[in-house]
ChimeraX commands (.cxc) that place a marker at each C-alpha (Angstrom):
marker #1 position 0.00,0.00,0.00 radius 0.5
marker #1 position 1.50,3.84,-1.27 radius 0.5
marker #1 position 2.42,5.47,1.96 radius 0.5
marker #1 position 1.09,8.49,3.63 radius 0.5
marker #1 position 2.18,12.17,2.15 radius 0.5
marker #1 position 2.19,15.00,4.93 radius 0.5
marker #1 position 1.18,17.87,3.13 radius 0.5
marker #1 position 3.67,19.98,5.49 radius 0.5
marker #1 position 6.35,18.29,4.97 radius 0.5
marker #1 position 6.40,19.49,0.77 radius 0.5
marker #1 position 9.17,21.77,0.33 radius 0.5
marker #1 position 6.52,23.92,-2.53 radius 0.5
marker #1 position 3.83,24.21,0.34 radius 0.5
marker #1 position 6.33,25.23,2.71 radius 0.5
marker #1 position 7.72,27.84,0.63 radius 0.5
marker #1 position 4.44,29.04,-0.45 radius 0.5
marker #1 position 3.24,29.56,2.83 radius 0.5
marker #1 position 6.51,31.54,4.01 radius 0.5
marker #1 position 6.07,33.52,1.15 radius 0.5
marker #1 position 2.22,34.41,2.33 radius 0.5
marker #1 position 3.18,35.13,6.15 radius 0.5
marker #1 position 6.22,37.42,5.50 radius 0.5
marker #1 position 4.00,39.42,3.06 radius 0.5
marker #1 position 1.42,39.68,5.33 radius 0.5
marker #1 position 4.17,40.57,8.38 radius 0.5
marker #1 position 5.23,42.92,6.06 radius 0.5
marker #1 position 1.46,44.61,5.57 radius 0.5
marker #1 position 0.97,44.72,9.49 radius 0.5
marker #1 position 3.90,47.23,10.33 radius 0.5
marker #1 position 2.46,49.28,7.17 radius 0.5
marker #1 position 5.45,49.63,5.22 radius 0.5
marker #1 position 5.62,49.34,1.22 radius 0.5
marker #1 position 8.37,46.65,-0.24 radius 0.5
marker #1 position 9.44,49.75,-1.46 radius 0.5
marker #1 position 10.39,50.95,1.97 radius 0.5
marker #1 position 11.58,47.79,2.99 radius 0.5
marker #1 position 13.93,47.14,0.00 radius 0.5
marker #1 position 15.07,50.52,0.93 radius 0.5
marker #1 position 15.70,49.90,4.49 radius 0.5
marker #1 position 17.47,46.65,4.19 radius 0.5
marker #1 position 19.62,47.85,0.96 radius 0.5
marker #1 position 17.97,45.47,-1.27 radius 0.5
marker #1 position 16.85,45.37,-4.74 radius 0.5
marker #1 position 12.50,45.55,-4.61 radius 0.5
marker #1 position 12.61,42.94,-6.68 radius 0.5
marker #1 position 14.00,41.01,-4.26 radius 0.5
marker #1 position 11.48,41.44,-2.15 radius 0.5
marker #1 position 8.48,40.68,-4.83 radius 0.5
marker #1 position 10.02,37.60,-5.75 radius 0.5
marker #1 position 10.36,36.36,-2.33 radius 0.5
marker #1 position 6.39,37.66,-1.38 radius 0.5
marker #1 position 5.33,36.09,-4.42 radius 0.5
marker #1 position 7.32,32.35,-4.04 radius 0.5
marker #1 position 9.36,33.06,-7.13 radius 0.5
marker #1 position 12.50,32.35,-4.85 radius 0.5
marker #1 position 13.74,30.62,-1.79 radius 0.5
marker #1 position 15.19,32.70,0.36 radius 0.5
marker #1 position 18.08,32.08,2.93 radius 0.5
marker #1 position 17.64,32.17,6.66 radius 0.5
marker #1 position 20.00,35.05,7.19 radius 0.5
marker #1 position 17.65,37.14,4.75 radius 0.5
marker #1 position 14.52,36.17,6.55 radius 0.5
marker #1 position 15.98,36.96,9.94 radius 0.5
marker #1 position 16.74,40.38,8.95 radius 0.5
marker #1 position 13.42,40.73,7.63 radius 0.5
marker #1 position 11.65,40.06,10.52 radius 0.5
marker #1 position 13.34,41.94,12.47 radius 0.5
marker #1 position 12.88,44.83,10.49 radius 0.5
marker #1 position 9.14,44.04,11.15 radius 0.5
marker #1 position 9.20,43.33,14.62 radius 0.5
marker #1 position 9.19,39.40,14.73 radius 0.5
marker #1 position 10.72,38.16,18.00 radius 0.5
marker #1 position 10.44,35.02,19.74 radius 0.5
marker #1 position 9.12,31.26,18.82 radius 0.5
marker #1 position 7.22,32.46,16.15 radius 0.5
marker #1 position 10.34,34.10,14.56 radius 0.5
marker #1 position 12.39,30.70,15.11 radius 0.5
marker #1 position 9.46,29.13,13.73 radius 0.5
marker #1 position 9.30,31.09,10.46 radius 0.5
marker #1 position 12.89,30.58,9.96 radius 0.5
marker #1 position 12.53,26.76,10.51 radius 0.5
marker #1 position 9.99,26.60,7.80 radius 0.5
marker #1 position 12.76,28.86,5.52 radius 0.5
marker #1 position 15.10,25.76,6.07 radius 0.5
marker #1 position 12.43,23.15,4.98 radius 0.5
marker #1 position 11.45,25.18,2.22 radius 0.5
marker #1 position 14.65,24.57,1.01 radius 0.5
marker #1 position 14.78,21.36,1.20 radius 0.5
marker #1 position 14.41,19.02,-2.34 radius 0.5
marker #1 position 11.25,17.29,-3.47 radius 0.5
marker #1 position 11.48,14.17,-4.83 radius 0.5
marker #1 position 11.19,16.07,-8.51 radius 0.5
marker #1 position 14.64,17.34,-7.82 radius 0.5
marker #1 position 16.33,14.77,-9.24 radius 0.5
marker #1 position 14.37,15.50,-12.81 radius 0.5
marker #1 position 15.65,19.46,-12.70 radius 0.5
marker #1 position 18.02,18.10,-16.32 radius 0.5
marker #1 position 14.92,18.05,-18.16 radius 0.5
marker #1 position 11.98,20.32,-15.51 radius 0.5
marker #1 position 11.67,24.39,-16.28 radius 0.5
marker #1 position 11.10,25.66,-12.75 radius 0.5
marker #1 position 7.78,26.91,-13.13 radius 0.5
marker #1 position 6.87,22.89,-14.01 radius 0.5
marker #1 position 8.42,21.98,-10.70 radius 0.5
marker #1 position 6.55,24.38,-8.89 radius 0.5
marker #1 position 3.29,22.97,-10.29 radius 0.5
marker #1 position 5.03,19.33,-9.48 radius 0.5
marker #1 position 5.19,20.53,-5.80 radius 0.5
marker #1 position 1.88,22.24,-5.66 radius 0.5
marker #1 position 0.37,19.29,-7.14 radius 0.5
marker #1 position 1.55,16.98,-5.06 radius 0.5
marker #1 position 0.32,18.61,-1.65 radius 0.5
marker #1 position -3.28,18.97,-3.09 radius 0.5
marker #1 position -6.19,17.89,-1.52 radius 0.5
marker #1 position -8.10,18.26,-5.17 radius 0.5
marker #1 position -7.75,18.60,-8.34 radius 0.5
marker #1 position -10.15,20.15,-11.13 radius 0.5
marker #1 position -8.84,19.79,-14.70 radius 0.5
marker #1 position -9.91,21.01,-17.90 radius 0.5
marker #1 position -8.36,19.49,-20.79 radius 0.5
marker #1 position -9.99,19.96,-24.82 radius 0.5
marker #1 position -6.63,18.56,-26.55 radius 0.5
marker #1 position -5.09,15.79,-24.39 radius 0.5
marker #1 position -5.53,12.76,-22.03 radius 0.5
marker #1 position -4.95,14.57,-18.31 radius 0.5
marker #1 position -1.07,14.14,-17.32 radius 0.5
marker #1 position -2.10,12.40,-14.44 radius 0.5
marker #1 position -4.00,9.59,-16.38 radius 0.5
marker #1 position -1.91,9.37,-19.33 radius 0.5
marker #1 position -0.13,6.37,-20.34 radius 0.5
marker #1 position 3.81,5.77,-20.44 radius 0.5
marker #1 position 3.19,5.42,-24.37 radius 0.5
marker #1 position 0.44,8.41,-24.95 radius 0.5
marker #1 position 3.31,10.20,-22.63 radius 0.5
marker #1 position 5.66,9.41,-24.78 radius 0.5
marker #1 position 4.39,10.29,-27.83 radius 0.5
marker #1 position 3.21,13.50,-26.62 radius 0.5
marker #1 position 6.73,14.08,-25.77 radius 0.5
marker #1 position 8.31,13.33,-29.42 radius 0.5
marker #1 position 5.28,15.82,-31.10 radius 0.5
marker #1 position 5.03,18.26,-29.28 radius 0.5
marker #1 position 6.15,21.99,-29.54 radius 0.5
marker #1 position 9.86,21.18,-28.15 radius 0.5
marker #1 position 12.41,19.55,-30.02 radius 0.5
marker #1 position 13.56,16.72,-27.46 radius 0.5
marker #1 position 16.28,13.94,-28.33 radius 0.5
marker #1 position 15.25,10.13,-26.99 radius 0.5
marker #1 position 17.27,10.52,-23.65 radius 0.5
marker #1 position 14.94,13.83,-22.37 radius 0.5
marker #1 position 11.94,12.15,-24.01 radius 0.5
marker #1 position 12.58,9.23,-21.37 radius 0.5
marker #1 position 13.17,10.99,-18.84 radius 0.5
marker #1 position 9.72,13.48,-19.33 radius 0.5
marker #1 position 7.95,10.00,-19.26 radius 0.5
marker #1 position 9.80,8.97,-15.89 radius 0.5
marker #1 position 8.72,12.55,-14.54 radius 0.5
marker #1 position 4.84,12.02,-15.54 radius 0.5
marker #1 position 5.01,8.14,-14.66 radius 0.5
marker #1 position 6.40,9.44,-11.25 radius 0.5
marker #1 position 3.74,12.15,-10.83 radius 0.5
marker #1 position 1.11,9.64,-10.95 radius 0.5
marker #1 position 2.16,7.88,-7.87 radius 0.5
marker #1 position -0.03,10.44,-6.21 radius 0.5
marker #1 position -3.04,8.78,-7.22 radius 0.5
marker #1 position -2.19,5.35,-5.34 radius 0.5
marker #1 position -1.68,7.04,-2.32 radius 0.5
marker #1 position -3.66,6.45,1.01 radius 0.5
marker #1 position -4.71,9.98,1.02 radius 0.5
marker #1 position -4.50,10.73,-2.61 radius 0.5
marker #1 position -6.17,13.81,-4.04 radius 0.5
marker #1 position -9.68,14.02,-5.42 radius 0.5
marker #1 position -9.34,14.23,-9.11 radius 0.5
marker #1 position -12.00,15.51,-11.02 radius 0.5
marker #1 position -10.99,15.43,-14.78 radius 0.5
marker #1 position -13.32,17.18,-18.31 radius 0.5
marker #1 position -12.22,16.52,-21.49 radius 0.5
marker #1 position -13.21,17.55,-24.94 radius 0.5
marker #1 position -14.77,14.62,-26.63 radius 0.5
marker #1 position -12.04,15.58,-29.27 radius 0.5
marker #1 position -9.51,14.05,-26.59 radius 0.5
marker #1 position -10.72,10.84,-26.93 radius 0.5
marker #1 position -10.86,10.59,-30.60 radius 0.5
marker #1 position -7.79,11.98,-31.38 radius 0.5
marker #1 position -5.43,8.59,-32.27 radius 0.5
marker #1 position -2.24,9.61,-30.49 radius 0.5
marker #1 position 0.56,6.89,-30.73 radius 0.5
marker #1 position -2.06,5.07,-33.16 radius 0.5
marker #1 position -4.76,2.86,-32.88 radius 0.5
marker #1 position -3.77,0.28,-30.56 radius 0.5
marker #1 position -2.03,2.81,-28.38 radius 0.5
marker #1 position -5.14,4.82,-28.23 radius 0.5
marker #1 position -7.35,1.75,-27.70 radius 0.5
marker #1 position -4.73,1.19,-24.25 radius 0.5
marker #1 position -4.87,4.76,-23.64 radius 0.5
marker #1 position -8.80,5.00,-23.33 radius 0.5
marker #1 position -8.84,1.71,-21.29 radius 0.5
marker #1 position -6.90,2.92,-18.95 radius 0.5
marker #1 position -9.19,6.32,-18.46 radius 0.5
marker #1 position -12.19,3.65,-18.19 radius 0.5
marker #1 position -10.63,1.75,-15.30 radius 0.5
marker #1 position -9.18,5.30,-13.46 radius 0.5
marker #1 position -12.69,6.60,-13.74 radius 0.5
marker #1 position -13.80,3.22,-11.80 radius 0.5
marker #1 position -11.74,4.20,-8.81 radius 0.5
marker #1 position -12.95,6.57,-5.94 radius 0.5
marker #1 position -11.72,9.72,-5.73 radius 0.5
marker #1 position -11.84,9.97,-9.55 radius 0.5
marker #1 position -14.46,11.34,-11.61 radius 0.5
marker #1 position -14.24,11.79,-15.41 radius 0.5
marker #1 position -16.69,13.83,-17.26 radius 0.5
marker #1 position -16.95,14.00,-21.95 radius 0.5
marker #1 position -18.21,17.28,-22.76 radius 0.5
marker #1 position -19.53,15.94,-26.39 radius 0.5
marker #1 position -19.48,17.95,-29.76 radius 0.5
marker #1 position -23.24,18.76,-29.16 radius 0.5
marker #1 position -22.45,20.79,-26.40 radius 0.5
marker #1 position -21.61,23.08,-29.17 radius 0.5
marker #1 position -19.47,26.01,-27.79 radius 0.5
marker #1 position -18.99,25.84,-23.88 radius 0.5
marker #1 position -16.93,27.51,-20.70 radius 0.5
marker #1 position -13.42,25.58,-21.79 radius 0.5
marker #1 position -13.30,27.38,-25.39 radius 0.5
marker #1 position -10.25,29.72,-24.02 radius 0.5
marker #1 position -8.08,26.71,-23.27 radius 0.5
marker #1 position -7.23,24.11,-20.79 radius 0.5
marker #1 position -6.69,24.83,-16.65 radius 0.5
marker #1 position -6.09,23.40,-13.52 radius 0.5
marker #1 position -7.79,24.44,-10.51 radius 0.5
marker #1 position -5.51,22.80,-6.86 radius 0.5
marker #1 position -6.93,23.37,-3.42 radius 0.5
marker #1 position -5.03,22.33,-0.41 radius 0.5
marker #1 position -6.04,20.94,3.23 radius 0.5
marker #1 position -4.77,23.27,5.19 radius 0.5
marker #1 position -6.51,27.17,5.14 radius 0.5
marker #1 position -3.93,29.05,5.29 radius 0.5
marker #1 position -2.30,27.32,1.69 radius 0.5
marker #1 position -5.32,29.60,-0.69 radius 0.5
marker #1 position -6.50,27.84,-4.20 radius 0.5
marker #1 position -4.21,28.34,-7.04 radius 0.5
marker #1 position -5.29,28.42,-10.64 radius 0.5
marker #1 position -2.37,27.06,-13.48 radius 0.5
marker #1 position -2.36,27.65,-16.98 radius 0.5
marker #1 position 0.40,26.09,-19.06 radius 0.5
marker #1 position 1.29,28.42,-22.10 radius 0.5
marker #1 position 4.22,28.03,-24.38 radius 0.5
marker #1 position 5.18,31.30,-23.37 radius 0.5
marker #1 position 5.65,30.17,-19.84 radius 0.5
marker #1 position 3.09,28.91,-17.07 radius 0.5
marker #1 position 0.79,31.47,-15.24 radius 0.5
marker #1 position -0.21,31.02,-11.59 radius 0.5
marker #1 position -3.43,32.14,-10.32 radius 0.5
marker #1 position -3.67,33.33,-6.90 radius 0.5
marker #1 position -6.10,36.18,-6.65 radius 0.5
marker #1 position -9.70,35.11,-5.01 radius 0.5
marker #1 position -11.50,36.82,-8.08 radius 0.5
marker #1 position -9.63,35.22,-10.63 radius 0.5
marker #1 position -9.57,31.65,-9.34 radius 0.5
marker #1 position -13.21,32.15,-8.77 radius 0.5
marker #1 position -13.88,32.58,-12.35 radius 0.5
marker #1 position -12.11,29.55,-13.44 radius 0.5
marker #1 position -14.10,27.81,-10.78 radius 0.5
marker #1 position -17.37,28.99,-12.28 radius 0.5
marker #1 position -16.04,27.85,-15.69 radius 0.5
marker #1 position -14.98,24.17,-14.36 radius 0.5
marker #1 position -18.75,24.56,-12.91 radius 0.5
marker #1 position -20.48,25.54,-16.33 radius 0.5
marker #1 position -18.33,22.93,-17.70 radius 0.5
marker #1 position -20.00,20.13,-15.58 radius 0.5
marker #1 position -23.17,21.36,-16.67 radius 0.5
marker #1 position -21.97,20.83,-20.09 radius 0.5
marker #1 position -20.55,17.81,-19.70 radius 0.5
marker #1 position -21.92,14.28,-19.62 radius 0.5
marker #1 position -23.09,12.45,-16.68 radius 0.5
marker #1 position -20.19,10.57,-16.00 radius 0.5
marker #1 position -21.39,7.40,-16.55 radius 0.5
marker #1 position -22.09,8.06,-19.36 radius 0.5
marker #1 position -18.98,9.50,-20.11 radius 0.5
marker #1 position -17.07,6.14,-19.39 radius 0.5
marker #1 position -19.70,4.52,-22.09 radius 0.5
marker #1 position -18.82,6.93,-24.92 radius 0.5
marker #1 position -14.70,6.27,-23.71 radius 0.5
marker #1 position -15.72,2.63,-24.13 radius 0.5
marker #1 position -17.80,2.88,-26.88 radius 0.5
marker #1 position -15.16,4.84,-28.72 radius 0.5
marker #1 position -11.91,2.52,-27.59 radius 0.5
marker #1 position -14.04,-0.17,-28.82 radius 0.5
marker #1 position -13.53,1.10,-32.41 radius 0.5
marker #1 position -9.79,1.63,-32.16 radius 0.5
marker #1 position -8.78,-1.38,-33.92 radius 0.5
marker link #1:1,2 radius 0.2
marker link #1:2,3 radius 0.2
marker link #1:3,4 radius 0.2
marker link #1:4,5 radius 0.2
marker link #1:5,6 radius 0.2
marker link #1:6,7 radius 0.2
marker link #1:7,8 radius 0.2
marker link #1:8,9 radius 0.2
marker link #1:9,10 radius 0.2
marker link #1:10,11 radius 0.2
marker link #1:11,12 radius 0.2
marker link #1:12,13 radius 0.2
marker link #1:13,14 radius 0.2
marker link #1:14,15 radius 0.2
marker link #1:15,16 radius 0.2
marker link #1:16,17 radius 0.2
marker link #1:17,18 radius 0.2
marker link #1:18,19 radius 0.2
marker link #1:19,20 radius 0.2
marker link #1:20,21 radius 0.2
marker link #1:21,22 radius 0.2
marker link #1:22,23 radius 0.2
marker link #1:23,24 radius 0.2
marker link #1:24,25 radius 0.2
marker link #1:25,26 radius 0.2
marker link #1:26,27 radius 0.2
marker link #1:27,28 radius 0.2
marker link #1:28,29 radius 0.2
marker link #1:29,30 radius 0.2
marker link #1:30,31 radius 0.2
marker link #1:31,32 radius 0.2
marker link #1:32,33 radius 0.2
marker link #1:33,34 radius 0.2
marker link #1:34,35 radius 0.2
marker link #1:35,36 radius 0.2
marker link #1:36,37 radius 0.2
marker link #1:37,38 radius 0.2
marker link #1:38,39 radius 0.2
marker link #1:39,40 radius 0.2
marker link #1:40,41 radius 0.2
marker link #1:41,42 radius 0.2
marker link #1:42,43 radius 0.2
marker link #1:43,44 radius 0.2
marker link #1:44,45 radius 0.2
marker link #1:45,46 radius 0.2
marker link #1:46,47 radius 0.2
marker link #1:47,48 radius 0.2
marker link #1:48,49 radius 0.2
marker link #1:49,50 radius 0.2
marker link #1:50,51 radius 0.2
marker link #1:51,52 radius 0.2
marker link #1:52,53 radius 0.2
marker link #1:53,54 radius 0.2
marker link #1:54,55 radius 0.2
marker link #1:55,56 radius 0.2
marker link #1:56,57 radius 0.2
marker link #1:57,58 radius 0.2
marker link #1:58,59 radius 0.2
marker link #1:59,60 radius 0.2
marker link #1:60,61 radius 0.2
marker link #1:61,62 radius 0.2
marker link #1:62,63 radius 0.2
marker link #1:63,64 radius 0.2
marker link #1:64,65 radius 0.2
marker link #1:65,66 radius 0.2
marker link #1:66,67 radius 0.2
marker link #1:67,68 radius 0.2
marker link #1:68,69 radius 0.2
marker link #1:69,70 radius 0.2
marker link #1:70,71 radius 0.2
marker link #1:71,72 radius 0.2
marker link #1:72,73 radius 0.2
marker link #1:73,74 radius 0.2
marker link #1:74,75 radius 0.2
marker link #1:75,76 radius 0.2
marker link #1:76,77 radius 0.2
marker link #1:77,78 radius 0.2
marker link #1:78,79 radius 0.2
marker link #1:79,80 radius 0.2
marker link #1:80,81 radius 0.2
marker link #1:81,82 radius 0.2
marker link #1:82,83 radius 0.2
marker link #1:83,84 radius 0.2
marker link #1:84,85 radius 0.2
marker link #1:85,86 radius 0.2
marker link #1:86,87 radius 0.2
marker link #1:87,88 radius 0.2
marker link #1:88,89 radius 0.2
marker link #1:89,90 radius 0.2
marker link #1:90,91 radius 0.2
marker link #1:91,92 radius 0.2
marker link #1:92,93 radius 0.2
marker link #1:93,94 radius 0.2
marker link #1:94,95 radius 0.2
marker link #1:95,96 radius 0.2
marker link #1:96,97 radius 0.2
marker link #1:97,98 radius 0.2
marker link #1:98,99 radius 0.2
marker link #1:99,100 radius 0.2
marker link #1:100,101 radius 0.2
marker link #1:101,102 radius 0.2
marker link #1:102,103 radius 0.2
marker link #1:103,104 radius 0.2
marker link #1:104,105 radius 0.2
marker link #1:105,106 radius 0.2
marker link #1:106,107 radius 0.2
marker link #1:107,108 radius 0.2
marker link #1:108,109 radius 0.2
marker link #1:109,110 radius 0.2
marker link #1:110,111 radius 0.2
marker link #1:111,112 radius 0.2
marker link #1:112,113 radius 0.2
marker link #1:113,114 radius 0.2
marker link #1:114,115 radius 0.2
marker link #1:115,116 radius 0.2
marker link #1:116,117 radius 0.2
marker link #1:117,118 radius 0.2
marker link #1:118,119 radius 0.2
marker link #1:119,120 radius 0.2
marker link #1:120,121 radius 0.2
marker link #1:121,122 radius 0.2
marker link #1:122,123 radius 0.2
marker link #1:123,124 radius 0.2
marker link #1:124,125 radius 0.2
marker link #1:125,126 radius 0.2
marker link #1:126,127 radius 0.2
marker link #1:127,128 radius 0.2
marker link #1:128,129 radius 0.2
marker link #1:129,130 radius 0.2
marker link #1:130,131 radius 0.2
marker link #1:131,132 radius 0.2
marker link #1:132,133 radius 0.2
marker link #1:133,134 radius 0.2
marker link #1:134,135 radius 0.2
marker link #1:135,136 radius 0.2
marker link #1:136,137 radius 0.2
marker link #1:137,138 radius 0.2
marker link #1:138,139 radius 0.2
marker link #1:139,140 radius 0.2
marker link #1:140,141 radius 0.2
marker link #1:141,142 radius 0.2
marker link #1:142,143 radius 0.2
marker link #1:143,144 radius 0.2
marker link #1:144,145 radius 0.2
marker link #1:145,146 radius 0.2
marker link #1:146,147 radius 0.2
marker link #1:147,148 radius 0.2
marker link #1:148,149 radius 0.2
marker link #1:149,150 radius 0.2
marker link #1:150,151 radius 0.2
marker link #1:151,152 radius 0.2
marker link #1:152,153 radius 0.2
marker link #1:153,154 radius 0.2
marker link #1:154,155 radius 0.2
marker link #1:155,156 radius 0.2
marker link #1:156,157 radius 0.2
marker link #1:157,158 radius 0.2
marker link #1:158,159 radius 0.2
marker link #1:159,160 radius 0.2
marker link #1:160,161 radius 0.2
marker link #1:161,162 radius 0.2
marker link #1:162,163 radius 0.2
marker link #1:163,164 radius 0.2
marker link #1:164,165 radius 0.2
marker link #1:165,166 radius 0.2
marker link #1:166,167 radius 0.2
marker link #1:167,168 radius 0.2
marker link #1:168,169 radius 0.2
marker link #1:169,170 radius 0.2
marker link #1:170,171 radius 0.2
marker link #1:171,172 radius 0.2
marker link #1:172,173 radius 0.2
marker link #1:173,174 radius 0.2
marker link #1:174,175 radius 0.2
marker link #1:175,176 radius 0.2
marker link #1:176,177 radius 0.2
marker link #1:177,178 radius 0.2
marker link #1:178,179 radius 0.2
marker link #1:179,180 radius 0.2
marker link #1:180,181 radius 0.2
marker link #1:181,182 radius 0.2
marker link #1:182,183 radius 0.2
marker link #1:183,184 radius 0.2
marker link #1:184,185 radius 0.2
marker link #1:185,186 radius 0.2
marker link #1:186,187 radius 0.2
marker link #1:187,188 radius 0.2
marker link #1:188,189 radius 0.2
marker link #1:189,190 radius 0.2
marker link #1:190,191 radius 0.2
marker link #1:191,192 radius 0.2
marker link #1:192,193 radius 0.2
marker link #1:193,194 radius 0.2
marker link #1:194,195 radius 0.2
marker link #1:195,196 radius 0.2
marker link #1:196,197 radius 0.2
marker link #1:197,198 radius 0.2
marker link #1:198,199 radius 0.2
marker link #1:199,200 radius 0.2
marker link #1:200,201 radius 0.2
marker link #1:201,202 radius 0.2
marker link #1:202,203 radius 0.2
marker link #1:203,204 radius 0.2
marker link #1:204,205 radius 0.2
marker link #1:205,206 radius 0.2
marker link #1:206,207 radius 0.2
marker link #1:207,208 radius 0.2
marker link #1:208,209 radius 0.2
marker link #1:209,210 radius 0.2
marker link #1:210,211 radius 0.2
marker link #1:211,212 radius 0.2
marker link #1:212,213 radius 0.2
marker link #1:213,214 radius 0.2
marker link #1:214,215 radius 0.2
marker link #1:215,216 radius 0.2
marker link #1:216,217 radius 0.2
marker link #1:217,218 radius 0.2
marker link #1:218,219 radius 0.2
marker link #1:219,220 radius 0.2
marker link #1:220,221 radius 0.2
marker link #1:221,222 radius 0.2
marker link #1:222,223 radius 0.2
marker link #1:223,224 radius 0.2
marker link #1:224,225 radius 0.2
marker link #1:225,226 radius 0.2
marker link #1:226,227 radius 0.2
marker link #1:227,228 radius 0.2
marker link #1:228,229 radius 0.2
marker link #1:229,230 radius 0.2
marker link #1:230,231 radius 0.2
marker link #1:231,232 radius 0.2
marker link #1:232,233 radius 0.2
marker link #1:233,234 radius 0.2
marker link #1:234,235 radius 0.2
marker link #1:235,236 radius 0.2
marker link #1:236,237 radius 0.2
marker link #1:237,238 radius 0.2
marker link #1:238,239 radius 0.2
marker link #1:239,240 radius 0.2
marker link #1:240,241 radius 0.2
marker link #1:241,242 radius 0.2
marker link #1:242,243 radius 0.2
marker link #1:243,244 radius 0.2
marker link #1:244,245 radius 0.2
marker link #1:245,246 radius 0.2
marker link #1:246,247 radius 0.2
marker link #1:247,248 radius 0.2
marker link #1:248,249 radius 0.2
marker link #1:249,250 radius 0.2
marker link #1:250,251 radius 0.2
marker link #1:251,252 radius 0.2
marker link #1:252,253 radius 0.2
marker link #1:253,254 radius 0.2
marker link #1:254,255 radius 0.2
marker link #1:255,256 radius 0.2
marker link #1:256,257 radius 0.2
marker link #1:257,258 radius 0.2
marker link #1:258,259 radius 0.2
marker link #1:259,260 radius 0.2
marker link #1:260,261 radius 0.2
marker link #1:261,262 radius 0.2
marker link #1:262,263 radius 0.2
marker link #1:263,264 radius 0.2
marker link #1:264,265 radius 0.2
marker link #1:265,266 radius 0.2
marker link #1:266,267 radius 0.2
marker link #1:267,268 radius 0.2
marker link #1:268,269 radius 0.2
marker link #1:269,270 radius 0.2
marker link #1:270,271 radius 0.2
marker link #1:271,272 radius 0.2
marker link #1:272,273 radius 0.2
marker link #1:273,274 radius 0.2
marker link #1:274,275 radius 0.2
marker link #1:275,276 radius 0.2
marker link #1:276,277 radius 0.2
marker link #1:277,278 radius 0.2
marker link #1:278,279 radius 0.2
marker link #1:279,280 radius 0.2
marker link #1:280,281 radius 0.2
marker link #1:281,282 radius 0.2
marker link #1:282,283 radius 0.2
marker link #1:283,284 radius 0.2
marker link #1:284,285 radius 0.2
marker link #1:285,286 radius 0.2
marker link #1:286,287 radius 0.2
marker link #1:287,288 radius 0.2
marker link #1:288,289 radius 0.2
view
């Protein structure tokens, strides 16, 4: 049976949280990252990136932050604790030959999750793709990619998955474009092993799989695909990602994740009941021959 994962002991969460409690330290003495930056003789970039989780910082830079702000005591040793575990590697670390950070980010965020909404109108779901749709996602696609880093994108998603066998694994609730499932990737056969395999994730619990079908007409996923992550603790807020060629785009705000959520919503609407669904995935592997 897949062990247990602690969601505080994931080096993304951690430093996603530190990032949200020295910003809001910051906001209770009243003081602008400007005026910070300026105190402390740093660039304010610096400072944004840190507030924002674009970097790690080191202990010595966090202790002279909160002192600047006043932070004394256990819960200053305790926000410089978490600074060290932030730091520490994810299992995904190992992968950084061949993972942008912005992917490894989502890899972390992904992992700590307590559910996951994905929209998807082109492609199987990472997270129930097979080795070979994987694969030859990974030879098409928009990146040129020699056979070693095509292997080891495969490892990456084939290790991703492992989240799914887990004792507390995430709720994943997966729409797709009926185009998804009728699109041969890897060619019949392939395909055929492919949409099996979504038939028998959709029988697990904790997984639900929804077809929006080509009657639906035009619907709430036109503008692209998204994922939509919640987490079990509070104080860790919903994050929207979009993955662009131009670089991924995190979603933090309340009144932009709440519009994807109303999209992911319209989109159930749209989509079929879903068992139903897993009888048009049948139905249509049944044909791939």
């Amino acid at each position: 049976m897949a062990r247990r994962s602690n969601p505080d002991q994931n080096p993304t969460l951690r430093g996603r949280r530190l990032a949200i409690e020295l910003q809001r330290r910051r906001e209770g003495t009243g003081m602008s990252r400007e005026e910070v930056a300026r105190q402390l003789e740093w660039s304010t970039s610096t400072l944004f990136r840190i507030e924002t989780g674009r970097s790690r910082p080191q202990p010595g830079n966090v202790r002279s932050l909160l002192e600047l702000y006043g932070v004394t005591g256990p819960e200053r040793d305790g926000l410089i604790q978490l600074t060290r575990d932030a730091r520490q590697p994810g299992w995904w670390h190992s992968f950084r030959d061949v993972l942008p950070n912005p992917y490894e980010v989502y890899i972390g965020l992904e992992a700590g999750a307590a559910s996951i909404r994905n929209f998807e109108p082109i492609v199987i779901p990472g997270l129930l793709q097979t080795a070979d749709y994987t694969r030859e996602m990974c030879r098409n696609g928009p990146m040129e990619l020699d056979r070693d880093e095509v292997e080891r994108r495969v490892e990456v998603r084939v290790a991703r998955q492992q989240i799914l066998t887990r004792d507390d694994r995430p709720r994943l609730w997966a729409v797709i474009d009926e185009a998804v499932i009728r699109r041969q990737v890897g060619g019949p056969q392939a395909m055929r092993v492919q949409l099996q395999h979504l038939v028998d994730c959709a029988e697990q619990g904790k997984t639900t799989l929804q077809v929006v079908p080509y009657r639906a007409g035009a619907h709430a996923g036109t503008a692209g695909p998204f994922v939509i992550l919640d987490f079990p603790e509070p104080t860790d807020p919903d994050v929207v990602y979009v993955e662009t060629l131009a670089g991924d785009i995190y979603l933090e705000e309340r009144a932009d994740v709440s519009r994807y959520i109303l999209a992911f919503e319209r989109l159930l609407a749209a989509a079929l009941h879903p068992d139903d669904s897993v009888r048009l995935i049948q139905q249509v592997a049944d044909t791939m021959t």
